[in-house]
N, C-alpha and C positions, 0 to 999 in steps of 0.2 A: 731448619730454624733452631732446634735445641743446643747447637752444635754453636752457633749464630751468639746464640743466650750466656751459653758457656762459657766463650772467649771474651766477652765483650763484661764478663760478672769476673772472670780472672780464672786462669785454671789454676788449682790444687798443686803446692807440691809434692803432696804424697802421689798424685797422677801422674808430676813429669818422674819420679821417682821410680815410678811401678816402670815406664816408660824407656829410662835409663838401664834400668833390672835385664830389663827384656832383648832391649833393643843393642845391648853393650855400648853402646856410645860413654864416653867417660863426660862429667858436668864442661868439662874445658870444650869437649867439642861441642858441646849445647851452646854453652854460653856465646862462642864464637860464631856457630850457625847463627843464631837466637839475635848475633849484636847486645850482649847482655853483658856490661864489664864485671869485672869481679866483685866491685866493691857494691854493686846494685846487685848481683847474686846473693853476698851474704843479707844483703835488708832482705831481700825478698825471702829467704831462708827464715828471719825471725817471723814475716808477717803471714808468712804459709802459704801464699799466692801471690802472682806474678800480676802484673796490669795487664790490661787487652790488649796492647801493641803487643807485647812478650809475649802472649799466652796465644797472637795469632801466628807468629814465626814458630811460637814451637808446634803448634798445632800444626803446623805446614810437613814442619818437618817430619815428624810421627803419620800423617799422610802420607807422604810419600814413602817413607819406612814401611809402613803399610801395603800399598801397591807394593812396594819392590818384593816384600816377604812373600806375598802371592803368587807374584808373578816368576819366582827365581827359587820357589821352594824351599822355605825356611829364613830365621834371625839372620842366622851366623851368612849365610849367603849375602843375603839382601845388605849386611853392613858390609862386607867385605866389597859387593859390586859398588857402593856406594860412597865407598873409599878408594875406589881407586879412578884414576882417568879414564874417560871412555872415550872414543876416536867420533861417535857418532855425535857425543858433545864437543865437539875441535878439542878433543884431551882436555877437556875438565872435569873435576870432582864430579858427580854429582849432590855430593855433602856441600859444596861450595856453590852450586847452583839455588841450593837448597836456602839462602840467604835472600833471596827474594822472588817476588810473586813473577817474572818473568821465568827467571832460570827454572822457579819447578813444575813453569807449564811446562819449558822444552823437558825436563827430569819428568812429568807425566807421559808426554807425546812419548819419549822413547821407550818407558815402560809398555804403554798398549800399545806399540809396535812389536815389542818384543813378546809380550802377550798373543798376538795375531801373529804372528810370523812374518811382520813383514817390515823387512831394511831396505 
């Protein structure tokens, strides 16, 4: 539920920042996952937080960044597998799945498959 509170209050962008830091992702590929155009990045840059619609696609995204970092051992993996096409998504991103609430249930299912061992 805090999680819930967070998003729906706007998150911080010193959090997608720390996020970015961590995760390498560059703002352009945020912003594109995110659906964020540019010119509504920079307002959101002056205002220091994102709306809740924004602050739930990024929060998606940084979830699943998360799983993946677990589950594939480390940053740098987890962005690399997540940039590239995977065969068990019909060869799509999963960065690109990562754009909405469908694509990052299948981007979840494959992570605890690959977590359990089992394709």
């Amino acid at each position: 539920m805090e999680l819930d509170k967070k998003v729906k209050a706007g998150v911080r962008l010193s959090q997608v920042k720390r996020f970015l830091e961590h995760s390498k992702f560059s703002e352009t590929d945020l912003m594109r996952t995110a659906g964020i155009p540019a010119s509504t990045w920079a307002r959101r840059k002056k205002e220091g937080k994102l709306n809740a619609a924004e602050s739930e696609r990024v929060t998606r995204l940084a979830r699943l960044f998360s799983h993946a970092e677990a589950v594939l051992n480390g940053a740098r993996n987890a962005k690399n597998w997540m940039e590239r096409e995977q065969a068990a998504l019909e060869w799509r991103r999963p960065v690109d799945l990562a754009e909405t609430t469908f694509g990052a249930e299948e981007v979840e299912d494959l992570l605890s498959r690959i977590e359990y061992g089992v394709f």
